[in-house]
Structures are given as C-alpha cells and as structure tokens.
VEXPA-390553 format. One record per residue (C-alpha): residue in one letter; x, y, z; residue number from 1. Coordinates in steps of 0.1 Angstrom, whole numbers. Last residue first. Layout:
VEXPA-390553
SITE resn     x     y     z resi
SITE    a     X     Y     Z  NUM
...
//
This chain:
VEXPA-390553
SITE resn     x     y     z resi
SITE    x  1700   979    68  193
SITE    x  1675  1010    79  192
SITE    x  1674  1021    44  191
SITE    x  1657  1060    32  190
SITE    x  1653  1068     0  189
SITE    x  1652  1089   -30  188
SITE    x  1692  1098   -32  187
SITE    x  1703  1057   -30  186
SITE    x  1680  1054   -55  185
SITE    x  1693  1077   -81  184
SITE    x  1727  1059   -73  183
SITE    x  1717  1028   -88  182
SITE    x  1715  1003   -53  181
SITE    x  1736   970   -50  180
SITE    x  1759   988   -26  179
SITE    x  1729   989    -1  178
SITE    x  1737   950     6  177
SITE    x  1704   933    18  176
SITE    x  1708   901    34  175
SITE    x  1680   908    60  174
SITE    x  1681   914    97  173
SITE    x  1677   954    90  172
SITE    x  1657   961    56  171
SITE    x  1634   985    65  170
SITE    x  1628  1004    35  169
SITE    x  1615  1040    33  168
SITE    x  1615  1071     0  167
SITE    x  1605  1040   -28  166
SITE    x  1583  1062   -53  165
SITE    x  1613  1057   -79  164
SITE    x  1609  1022   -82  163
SITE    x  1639   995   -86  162
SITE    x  1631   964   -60  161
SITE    x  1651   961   -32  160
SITE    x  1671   933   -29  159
SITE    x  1688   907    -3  158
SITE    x  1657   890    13  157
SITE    x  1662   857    24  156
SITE    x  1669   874    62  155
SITE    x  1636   884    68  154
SITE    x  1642   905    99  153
SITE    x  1630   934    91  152
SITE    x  1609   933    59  151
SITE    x  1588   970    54  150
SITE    x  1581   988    26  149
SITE    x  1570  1018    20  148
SITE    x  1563  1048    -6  147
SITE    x  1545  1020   -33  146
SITE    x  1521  1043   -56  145
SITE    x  1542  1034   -85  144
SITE    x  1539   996   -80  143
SITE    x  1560   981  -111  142
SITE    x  1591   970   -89  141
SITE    x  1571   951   -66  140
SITE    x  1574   924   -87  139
SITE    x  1606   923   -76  138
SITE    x  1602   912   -44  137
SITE    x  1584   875   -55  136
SITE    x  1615   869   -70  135
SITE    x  1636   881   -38  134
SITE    x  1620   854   -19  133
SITE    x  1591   855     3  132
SITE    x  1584   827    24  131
SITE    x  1593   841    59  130
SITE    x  1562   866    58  129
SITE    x  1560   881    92  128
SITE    x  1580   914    82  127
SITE    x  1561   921    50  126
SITE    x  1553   955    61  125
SITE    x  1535   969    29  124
SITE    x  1531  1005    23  123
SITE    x  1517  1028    -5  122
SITE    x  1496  1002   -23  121
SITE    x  1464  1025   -43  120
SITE    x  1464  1004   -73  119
SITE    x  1461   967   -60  118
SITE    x  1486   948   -81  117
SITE    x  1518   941   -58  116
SITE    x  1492   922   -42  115
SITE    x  1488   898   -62  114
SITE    x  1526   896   -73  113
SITE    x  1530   889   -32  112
SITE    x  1508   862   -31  111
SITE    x  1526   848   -61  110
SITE    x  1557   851   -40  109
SITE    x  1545   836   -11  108
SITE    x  1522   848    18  107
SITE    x  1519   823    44  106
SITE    x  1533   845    75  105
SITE    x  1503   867    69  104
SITE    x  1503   899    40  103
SITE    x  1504   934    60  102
SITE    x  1489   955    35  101
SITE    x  1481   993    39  100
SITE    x  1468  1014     6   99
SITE    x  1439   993     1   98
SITE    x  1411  1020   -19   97
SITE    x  1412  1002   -55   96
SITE    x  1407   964   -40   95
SITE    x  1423   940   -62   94
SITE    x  1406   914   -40   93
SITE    x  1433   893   -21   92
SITE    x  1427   852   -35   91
SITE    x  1470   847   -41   90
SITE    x  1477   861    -7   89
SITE    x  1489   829     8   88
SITE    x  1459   824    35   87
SITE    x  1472   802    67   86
SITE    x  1468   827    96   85
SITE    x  1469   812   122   84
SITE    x  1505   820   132   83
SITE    x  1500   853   140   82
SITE    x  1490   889   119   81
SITE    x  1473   900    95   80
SITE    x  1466   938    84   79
SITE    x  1450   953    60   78
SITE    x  1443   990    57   77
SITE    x  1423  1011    29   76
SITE    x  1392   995    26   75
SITE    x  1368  1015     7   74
SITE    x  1360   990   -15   73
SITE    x  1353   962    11   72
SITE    x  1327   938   -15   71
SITE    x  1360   919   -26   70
SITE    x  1367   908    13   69
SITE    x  1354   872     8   68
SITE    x  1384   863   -13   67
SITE    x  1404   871    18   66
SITE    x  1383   850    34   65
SITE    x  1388   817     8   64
SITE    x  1426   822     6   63
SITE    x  1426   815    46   62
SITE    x  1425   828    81   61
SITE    x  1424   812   112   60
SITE    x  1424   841   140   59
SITE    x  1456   849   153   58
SITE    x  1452   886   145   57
SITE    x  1434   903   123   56
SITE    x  1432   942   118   55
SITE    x  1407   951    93   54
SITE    x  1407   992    86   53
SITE    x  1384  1010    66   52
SITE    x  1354   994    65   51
SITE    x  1319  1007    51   50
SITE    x  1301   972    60   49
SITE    x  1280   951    41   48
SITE    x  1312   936    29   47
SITE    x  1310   920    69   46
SITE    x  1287   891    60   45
SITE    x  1317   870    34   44
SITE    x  1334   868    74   43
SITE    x  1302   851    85   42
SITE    x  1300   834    52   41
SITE    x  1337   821    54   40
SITE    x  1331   805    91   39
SITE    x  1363   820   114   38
SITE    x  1373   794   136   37
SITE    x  1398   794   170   36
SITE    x  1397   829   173   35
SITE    x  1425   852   192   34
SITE    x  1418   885   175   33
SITE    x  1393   904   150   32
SITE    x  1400   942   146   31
SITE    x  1375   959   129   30
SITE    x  1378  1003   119   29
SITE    x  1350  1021    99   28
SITE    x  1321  1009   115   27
SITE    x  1289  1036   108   26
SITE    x  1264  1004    93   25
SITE    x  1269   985   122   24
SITE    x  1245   955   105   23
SITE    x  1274   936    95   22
SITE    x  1283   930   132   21
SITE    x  1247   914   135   20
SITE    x  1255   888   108   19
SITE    x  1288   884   121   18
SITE    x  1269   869   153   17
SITE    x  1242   853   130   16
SITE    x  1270   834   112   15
SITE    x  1279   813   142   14
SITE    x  1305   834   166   13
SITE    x  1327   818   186   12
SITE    x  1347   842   206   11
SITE    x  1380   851   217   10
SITE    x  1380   892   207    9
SITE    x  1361   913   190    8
SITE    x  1374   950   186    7
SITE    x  1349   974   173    6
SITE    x  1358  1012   161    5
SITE    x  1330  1036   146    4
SITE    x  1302  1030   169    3
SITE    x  1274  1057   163    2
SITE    x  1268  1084   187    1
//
C-alpha cells in the first residue's frame, strides 16, 4: 500500500525533512498544522508531488509559498487557515486543476482578483478573510465556473457578485440585503443571509 494522506504536525523540519516528504510519490492529500517556520525551499520541495489537497493551518505562510505551489497542477483544494498565515493571495499560481480555495485572513482584494482568475474555481469560503471589501467581491463576477461561495460572518460584505453559475452563498453575519438581487438571481441560488 502506498501512503495517500499525510498530516504533519508541530515540527521543525530543515529542507531535508520536506525533501523526504516530496519523495512520496502516491500523496494526494497534505495537511501541514501548528508550525512555527515553514523554509520556502522545503515548501518549493513538495511540487514534486501529485497533490490534490493542501490543508494548512497555523503554520506561517506567505506570498513567497504560495508562489512556490506553481509546480502543483493537479491541485484541486486549498485551504488556509489561522492567524499565521500572512500571504495576501496576490503570488497564487493560476493553477488550471484548483477548484477549492480558502484564501488566509490576509487576503485583500487584489488577492482576491488573483484568484478570481484560476479557471477551474467552483468554491471559495472566504469566511477568515476580514479584509475583503465588496470591490475585491466583484471581481468574482467574471468566474463562470464559481458554484460557491462562502463569507459568513464578514460583515463588510454587502454584495453578491452578478454570475449565473452562483446556485450557494453564505452570506449570514454580513451586510448583505437579498433585495439588491435581479430577479434571475434570486431563481438560481440559494442565500443563507
């Protein structure tokens, strides 16, 4: 049996430790928690890797590792989460396979126009990302694959950007106002204000 699913938690790796992650040649799904430092070439080491899923939580993550990920073309989920992570979004490989993206509590608006330009997006939870605005949500307005998107809680969001492929938005705790919704809209989707 080959591994297929690794979770590595609270260490400190040097490079040769992500070095001999990289060499798991049948890992689909990482998730990388609770780190105090995350060395860019270690992280730069798991492209090797046929990844689908990157879970990352609390570990310090920047502009300069999400850069790192542009060799994870089959990547379809990524997710980051906690208060260490610092990256804004603006470096995310356009990566054609990334259907899942849950942006860090840095992400801004031109993190967000980034990512509102990887071609496969079908659902973003944005629900740890305070500095969005809802400039930076209508860029999301010209993502036809987008089914889903996620911002409870966020309250300086009030709209919903026009798309047709919109059928779930989680809008509670925000300023949204469903009246500001064309009727078509309000027939295609689902709001949970």
């Amino acid at each position: 049996a080959q591994l297929r699913s690794l979770e590595v938690s609270s260490m400190c790796f040097e490079d040769g430790g992500w070095k001999a992650v990289s060499t798991l040649h049948s890992l689909r799904d990482l998730q990388i928690q609770f780190f105090d430092e995350l060395p860019v070439s270690g992280f730069r080491s798991l492209c090797r890797l046929p990844l689908r899923q990157l879970n990352i939580l609390d570990a310090p993550i920047g502009d300069d590792h999400l850069s790192a990920l542009a060799g994870l073309s089959s990547l379809e989920s990524l997710r980051l989460s906690g208060e260490m992570i610092y990256a804004s979004g603006e470096s995310l490989p356009l990566l054609p396979a990334l259907r899942v993206v849950q942006p860090g509590p840095k992400t801004t608006d031109k993190g967000l126009t980034r990512i509102s330009r990887l071609p496969s997006l079908a659902y973003l939870d944005i629900s740890s990302a305070p500095l969005l605005s809802d400039a930076g949500m209508s860029q999301l307005a010209t993502v036809l694959s987008l089914q889903r998107i996620d911002a409870p809680n966020c309250p300086q969001i009030a709209k919903v950007p026009d798309g047709n492929s919109l059928l779930f938005v989680n809008l509670s705790g925000t300023a949204f106002a469903r009246d500001n919704l064309d009727i078509g809209m309000k027939r295609c989707m689902t709001i949970y204000p």
